[in-house]
N, CA, C and O atoms as CSV, one atom per row, in Angstrom:
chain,resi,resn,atom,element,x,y,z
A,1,UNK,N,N,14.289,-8.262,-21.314
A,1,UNK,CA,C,13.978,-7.900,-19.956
A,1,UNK,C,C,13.380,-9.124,-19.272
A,1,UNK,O,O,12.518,-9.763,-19.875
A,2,UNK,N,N,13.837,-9.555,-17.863
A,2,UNK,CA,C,13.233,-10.582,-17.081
A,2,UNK,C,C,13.011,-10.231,-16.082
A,2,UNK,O,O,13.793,-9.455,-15.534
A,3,UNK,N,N,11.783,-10.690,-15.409
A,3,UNK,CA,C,11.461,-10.394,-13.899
A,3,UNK,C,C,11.594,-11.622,-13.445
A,3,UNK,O,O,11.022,-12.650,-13.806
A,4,UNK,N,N,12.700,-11.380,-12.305
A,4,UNK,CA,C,12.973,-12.488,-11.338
A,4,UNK,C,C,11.748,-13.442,-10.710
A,4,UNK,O,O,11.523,-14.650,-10.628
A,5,UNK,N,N,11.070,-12.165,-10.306
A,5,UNK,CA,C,9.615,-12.968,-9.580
A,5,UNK,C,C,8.844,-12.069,-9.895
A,5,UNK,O,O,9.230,-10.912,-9.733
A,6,UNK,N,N,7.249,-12.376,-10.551
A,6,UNK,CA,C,5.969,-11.988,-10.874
A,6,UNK,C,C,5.732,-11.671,-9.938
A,6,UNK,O,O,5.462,-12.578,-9.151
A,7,UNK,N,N,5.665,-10.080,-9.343
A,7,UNK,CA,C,4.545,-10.098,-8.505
A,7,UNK,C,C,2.792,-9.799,-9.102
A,7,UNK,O,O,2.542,-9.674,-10.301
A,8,UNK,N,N,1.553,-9.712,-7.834
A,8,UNK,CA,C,0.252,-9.108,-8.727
A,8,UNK,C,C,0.766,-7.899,-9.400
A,8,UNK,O,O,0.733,-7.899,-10.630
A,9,UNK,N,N,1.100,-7.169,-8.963
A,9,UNK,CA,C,1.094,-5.592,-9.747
A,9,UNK,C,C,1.593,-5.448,-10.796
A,9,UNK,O,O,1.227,-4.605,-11.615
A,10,UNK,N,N,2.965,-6.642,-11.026
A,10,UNK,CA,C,3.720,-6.660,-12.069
A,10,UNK,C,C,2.851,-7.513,-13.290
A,10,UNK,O,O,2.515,-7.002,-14.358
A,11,UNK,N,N,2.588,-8.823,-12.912
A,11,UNK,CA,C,1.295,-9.331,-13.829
A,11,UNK,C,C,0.224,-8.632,-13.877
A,11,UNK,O,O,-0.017,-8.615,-15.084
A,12,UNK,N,N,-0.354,-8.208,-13.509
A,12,UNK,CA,C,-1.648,-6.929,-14.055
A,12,UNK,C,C,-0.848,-5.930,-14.862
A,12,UNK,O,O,-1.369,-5.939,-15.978
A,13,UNK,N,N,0.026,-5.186,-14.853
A,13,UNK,CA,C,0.784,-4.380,-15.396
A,13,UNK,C,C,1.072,-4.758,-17.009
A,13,UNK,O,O,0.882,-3.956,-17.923
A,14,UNK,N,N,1.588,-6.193,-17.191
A,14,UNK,CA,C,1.967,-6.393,-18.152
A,14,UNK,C,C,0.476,-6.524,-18.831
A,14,UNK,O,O,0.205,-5.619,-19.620
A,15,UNK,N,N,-0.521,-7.526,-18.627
A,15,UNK,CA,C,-1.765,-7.508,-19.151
A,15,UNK,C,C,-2.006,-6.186,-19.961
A,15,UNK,O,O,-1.922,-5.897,-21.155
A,16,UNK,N,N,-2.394,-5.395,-18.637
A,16,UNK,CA,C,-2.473,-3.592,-19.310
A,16,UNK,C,C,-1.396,-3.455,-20.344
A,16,UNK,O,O,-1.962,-3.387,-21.435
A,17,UNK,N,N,-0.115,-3.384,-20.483
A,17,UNK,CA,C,0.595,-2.738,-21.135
A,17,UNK,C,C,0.151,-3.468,-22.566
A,17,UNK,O,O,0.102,-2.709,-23.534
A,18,UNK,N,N,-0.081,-4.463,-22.726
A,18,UNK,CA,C,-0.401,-5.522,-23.830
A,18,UNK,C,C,-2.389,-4.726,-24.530
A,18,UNK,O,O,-3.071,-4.727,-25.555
A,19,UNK,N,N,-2.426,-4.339,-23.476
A,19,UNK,CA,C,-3.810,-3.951,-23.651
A,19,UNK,C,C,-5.009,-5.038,-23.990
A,19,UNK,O,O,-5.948,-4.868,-24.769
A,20,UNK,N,N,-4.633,-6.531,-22.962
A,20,UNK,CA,C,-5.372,-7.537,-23.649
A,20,UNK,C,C,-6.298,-7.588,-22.118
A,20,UNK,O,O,-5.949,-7.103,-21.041
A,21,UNK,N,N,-7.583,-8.345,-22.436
A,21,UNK,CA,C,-8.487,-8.851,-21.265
A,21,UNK,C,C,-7.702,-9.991,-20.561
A,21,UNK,O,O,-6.723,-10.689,-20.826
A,22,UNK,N,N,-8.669,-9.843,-19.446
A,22,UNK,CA,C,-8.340,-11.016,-18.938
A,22,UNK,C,C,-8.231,-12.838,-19.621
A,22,UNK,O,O,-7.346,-13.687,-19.728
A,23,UNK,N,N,-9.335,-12.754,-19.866
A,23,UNK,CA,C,-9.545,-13.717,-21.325
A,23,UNK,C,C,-8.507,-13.680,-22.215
A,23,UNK,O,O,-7.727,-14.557,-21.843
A,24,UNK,N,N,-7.887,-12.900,-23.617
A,24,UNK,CA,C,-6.693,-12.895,-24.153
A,24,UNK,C,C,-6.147,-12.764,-23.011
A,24,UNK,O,O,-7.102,-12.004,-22.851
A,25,UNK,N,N,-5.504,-12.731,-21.926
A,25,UNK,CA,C,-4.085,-12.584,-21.699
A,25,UNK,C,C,-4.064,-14.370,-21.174
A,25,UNK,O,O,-3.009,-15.002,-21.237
A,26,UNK,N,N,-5.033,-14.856,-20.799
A,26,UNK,CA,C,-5.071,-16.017,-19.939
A,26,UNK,C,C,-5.060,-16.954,-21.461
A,26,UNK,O,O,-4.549,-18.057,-21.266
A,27,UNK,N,N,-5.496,-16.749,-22.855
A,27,UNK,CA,C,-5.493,-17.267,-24.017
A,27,UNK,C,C,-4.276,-17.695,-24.524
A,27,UNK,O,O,-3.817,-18.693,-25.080
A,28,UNK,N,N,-3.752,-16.136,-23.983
A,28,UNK,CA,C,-2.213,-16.389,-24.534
A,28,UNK,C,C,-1.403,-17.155,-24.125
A,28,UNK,O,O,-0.637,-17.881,-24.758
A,29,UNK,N,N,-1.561,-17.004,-22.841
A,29,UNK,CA,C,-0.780,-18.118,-21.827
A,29,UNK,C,C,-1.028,-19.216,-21.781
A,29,UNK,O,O,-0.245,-20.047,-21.321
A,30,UNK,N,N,-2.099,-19.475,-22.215
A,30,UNK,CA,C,-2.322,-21.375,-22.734
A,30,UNK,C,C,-3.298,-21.056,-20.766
A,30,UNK,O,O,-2.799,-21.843,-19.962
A,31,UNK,N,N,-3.895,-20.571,-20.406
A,31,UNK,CA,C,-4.512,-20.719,-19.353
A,31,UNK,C,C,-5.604,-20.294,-19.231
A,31,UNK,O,O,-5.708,-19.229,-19.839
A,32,UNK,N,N,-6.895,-20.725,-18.523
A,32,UNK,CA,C,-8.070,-20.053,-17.936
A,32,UNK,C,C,-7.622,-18.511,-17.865
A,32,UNK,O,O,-6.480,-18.158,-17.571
A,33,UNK,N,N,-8.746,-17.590,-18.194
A,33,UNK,CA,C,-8.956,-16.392,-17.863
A,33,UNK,C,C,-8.874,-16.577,-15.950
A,33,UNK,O,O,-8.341,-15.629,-15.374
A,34,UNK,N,N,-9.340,-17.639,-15.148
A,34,UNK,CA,C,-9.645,-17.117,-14.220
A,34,UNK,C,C,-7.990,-17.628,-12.878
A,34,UNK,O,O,-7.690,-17.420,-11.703
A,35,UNK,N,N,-7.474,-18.266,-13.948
A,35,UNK,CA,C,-5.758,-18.702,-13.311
A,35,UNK,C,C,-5.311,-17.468,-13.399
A,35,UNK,O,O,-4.712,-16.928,-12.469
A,36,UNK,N,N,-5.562,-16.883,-14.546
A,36,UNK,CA,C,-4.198,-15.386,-14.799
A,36,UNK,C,C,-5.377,-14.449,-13.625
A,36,UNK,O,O,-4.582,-13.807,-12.939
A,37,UNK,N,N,-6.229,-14.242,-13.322
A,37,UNK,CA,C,-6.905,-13.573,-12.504
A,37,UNK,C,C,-6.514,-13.643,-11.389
A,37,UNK,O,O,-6.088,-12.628,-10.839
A,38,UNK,N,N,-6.544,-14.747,-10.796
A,38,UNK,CA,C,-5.866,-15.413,-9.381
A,38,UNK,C,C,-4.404,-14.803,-9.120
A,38,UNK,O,O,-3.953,-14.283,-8.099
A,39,UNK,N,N,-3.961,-14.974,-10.049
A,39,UNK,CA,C,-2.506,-14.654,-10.133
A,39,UNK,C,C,-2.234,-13.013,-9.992
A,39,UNK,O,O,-1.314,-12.606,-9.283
A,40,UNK,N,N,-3.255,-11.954,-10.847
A,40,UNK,CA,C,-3.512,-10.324,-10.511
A,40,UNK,C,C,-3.988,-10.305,-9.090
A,40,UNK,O,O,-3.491,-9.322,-8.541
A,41,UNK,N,N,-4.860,-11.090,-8.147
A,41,UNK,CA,C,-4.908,-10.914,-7.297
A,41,UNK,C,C,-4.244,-11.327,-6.087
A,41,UNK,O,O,-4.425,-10.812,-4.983
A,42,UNK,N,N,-3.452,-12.299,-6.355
A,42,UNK,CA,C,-2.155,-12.599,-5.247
A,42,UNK,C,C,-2.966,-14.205,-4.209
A,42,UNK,O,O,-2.793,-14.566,-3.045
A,43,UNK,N,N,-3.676,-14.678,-5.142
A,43,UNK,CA,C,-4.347,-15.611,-4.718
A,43,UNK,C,C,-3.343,-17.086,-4.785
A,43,UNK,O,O,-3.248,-17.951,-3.915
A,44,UNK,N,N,-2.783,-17.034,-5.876
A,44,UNK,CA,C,-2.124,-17.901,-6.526
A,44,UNK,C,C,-0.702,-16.987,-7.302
A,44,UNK,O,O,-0.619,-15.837,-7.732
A,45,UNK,N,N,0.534,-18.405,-7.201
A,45,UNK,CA,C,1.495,-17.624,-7.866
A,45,UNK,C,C,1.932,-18.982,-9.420
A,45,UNK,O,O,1.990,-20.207,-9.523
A,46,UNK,N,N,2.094,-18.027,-10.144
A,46,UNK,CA,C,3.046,-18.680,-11.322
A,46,UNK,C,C,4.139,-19.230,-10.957
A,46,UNK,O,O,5.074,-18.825,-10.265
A,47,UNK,N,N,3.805,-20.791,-11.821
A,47,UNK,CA,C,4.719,-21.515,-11.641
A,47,UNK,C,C,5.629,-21.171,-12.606
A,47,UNK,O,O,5.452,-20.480,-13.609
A,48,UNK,N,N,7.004,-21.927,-12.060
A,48,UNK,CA,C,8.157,-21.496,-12.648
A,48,UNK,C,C,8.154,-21.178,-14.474
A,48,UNK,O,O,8.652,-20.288,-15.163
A,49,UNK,N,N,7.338,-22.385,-14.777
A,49,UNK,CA,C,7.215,-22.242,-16.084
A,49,UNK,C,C,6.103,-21.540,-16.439
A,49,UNK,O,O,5.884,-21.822,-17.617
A,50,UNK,N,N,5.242,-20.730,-16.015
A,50,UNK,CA,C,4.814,-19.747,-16.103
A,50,UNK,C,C,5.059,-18.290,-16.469
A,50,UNK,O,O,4.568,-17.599,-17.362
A,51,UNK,N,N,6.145,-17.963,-15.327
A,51,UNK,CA,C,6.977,-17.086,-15.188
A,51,UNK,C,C,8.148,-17.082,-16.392
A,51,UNK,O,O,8.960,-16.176,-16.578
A,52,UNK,N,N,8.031,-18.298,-17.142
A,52,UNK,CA,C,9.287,-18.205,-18.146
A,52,UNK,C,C,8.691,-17.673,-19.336
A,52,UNK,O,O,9.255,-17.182,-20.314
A,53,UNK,N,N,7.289,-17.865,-19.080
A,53,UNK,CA,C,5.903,-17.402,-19.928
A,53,UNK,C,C,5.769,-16.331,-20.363
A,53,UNK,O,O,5.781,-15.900,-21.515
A,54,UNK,N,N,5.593,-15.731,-19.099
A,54,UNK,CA,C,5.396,-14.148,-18.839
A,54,UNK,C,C,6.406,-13.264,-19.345
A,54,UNK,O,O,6.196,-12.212,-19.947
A,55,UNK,N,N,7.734,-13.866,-19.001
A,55,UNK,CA,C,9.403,-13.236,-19.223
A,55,UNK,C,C,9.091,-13.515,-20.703
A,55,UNK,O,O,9.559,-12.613,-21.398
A,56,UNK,N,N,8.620,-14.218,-21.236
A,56,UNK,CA,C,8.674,-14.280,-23.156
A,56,UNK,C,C,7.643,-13.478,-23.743
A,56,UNK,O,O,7.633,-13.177,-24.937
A,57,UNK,N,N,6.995,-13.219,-23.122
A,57,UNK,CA,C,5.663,-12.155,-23.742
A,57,UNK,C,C,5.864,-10.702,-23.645
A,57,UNK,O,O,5.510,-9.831,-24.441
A,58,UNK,N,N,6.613,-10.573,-22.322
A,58,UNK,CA,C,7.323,-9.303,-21.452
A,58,UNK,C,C,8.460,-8.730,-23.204
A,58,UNK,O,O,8.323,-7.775,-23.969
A,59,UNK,N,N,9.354,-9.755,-23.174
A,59,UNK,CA,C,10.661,-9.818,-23.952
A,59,UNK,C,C,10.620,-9.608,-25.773
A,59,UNK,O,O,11.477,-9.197,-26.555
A,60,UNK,N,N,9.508,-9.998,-25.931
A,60,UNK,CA,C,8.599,-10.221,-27.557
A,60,UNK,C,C,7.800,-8.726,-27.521
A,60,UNK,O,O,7.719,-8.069,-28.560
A,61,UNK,N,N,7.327,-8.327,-26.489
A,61,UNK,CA,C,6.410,-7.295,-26.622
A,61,UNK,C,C,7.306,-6.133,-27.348
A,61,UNK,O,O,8.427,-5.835,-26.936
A,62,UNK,N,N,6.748,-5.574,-28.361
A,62,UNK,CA,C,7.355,-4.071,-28.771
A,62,UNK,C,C,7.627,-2.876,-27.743
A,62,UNK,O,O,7.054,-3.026,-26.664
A,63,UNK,N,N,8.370,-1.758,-27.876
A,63,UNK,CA,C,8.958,-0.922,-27.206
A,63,UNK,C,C,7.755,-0.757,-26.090
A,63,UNK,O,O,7.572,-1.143,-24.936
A,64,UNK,N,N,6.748,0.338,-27.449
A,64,UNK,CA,C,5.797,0.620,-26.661
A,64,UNK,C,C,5.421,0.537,-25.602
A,64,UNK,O,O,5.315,1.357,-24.689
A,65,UNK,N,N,5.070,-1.101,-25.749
A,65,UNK,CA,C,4.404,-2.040,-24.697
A,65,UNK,C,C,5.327,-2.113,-23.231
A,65,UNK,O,O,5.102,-1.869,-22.045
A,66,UNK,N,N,6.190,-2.470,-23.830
A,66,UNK,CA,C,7.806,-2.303,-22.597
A,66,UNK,C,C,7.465,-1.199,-21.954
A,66,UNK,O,O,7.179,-1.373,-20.770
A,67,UNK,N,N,7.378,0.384,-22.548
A,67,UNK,CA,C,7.495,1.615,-21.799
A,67,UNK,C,C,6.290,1.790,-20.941
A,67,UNK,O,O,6.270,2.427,-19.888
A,68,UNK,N,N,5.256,1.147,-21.506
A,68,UNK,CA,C,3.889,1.233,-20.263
A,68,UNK,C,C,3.768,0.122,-19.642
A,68,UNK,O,O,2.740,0.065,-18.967
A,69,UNK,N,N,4.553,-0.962,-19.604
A,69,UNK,CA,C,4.751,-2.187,-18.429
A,69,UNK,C,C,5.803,-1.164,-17.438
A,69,UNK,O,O,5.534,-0.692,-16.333
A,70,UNK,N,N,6.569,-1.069,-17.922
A,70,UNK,CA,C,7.791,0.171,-17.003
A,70,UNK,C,C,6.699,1.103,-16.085
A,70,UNK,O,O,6.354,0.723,-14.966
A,71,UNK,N,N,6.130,2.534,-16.768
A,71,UNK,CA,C,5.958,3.066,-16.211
A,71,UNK,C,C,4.789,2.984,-15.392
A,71,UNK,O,O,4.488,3.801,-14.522
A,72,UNK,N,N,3.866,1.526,-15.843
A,72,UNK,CA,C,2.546,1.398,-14.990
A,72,UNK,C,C,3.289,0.491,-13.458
A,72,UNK,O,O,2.600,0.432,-12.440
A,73,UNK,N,N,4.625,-0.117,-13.483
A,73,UNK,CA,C,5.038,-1.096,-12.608
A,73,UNK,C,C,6.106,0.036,-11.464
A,73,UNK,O,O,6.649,-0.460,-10.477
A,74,UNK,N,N,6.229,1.197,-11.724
A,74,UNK,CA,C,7.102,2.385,-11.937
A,74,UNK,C,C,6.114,3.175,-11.100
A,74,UNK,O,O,6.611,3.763,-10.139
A,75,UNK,N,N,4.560,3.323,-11.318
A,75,UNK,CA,C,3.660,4.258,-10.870
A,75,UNK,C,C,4.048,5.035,-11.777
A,75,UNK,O,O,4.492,5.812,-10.932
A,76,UNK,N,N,4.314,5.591,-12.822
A,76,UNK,CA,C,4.708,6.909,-13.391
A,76,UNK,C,C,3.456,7.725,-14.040
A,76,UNK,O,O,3.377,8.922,-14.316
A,77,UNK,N,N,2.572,6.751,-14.182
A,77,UNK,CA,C,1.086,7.235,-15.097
A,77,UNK,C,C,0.427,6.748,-14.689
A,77,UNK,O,O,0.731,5.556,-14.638
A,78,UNK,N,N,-0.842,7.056,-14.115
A,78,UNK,CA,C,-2.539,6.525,-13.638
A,78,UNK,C,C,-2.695,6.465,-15.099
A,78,UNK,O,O,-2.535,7.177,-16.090
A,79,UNK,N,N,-3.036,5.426,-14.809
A,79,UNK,CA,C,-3.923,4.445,-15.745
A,79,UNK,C,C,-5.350,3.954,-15.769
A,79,UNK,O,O,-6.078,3.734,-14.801
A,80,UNK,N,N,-5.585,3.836,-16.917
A,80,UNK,CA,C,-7.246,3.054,-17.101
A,80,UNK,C,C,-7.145,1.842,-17.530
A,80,UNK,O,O,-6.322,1.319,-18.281
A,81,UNK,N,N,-8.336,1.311,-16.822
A,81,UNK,CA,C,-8.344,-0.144,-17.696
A,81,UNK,C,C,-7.570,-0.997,-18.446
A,81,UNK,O,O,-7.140,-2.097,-18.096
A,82,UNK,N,N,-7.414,-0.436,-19.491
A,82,UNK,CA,C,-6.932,-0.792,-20.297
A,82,UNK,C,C,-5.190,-0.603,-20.786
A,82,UNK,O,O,-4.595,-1.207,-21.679
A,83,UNK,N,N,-4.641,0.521,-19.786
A,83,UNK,CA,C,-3.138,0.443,-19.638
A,83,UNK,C,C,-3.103,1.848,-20.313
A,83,UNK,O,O,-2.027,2.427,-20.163
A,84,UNK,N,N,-3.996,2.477,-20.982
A,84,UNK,CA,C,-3.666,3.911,-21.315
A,84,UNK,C,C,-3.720,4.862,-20.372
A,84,UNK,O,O,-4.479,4.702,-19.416
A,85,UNK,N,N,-2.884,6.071,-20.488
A,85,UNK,CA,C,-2.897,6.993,-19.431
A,85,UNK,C,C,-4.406,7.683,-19.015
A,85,UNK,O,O,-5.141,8.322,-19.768
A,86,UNK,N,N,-4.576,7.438,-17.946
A,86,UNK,CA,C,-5.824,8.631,-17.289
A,86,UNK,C,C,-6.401,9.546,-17.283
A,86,UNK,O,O,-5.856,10.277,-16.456
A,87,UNK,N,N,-7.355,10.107,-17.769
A,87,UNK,CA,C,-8.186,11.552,-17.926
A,87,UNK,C,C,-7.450,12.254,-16.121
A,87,UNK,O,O,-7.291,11.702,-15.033
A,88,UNK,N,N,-7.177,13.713,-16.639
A,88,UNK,CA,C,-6.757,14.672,-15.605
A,88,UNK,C,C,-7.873,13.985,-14.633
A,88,UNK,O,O,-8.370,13.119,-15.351
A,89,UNK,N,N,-8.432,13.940,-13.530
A,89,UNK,CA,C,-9.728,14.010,-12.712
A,89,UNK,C,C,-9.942,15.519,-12.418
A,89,UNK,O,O,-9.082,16.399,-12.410
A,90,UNK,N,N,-11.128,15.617,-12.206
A,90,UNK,CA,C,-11.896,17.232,-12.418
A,90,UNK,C,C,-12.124,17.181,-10.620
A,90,UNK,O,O,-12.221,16.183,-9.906
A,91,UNK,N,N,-12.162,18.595,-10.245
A,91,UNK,CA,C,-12.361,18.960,-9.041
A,91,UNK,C,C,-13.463,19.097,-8.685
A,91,UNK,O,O,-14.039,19.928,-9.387
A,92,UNK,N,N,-14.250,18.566,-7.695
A,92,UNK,CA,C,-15.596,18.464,-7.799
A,92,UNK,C,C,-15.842,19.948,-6.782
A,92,UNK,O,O,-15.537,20.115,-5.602
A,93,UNK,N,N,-16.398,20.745,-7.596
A,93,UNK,CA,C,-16.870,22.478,-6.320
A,93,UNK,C,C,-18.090,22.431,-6.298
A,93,UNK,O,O,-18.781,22.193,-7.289
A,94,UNK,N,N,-18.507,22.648,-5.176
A,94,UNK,CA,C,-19.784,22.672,-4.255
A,94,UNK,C,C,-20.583,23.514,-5.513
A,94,UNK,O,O,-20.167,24.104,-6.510
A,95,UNK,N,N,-21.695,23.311,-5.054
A,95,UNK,CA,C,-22.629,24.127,-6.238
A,95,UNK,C,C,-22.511,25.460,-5.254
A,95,UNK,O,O,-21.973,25.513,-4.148
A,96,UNK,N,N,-23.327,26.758,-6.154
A,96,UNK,CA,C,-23.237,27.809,-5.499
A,96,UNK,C,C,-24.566,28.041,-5.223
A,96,UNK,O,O,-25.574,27.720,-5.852
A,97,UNK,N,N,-24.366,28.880,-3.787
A,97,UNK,CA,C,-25.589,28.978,-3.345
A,97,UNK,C,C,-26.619,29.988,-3.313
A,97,UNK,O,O,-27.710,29.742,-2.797
């Protein structure tokens, strides 16, 4: 699988799906934690050889990892932190009076 162009959502996505910090994911990449940060926030973009980076980590990653880069880049699952799916959220009801 290759992405033409990294966007933020798509690089944060993969991070999550990998389930690594900012730190490991910026480790992995041979980069500062705070370059791959820049890059989740749309501050800065990956250079080409970056992106050939990303496409090899994307491509190496097991299924798994693939199916929650998909469905977190997809919206298909709220997510936490860490790329696992989301606790239901609870309905907050007025106390009684």
């Amino acid at each position: 699988m290759i992405v033409v162009d990294w966007s933020p959502r798509q690089i944060q996505a993969l991070r999550l799906a990998h389930r690594m910090s900012m730190t490991d994911f910026g480790r992995t990449l041979g980069l500062s934690h705070g370059s791959a940060g820049q890059w989740e926030l749309g501050a800065r973009r990956p250079t080409l050889f970056n992106r050939a980076l990303l496409d090899e980590l994307l491509r190496r990653a097991d299924r798994e990892t693939q199916e929650r880069f998909l469905a977190m880049v997809q919206g298909t699952i709220p997510r936490d932190c860490w790329g696992r799916p989301a606790p239901p959220r609870r309905v907050q009801r007025p106390p009684c009076a």
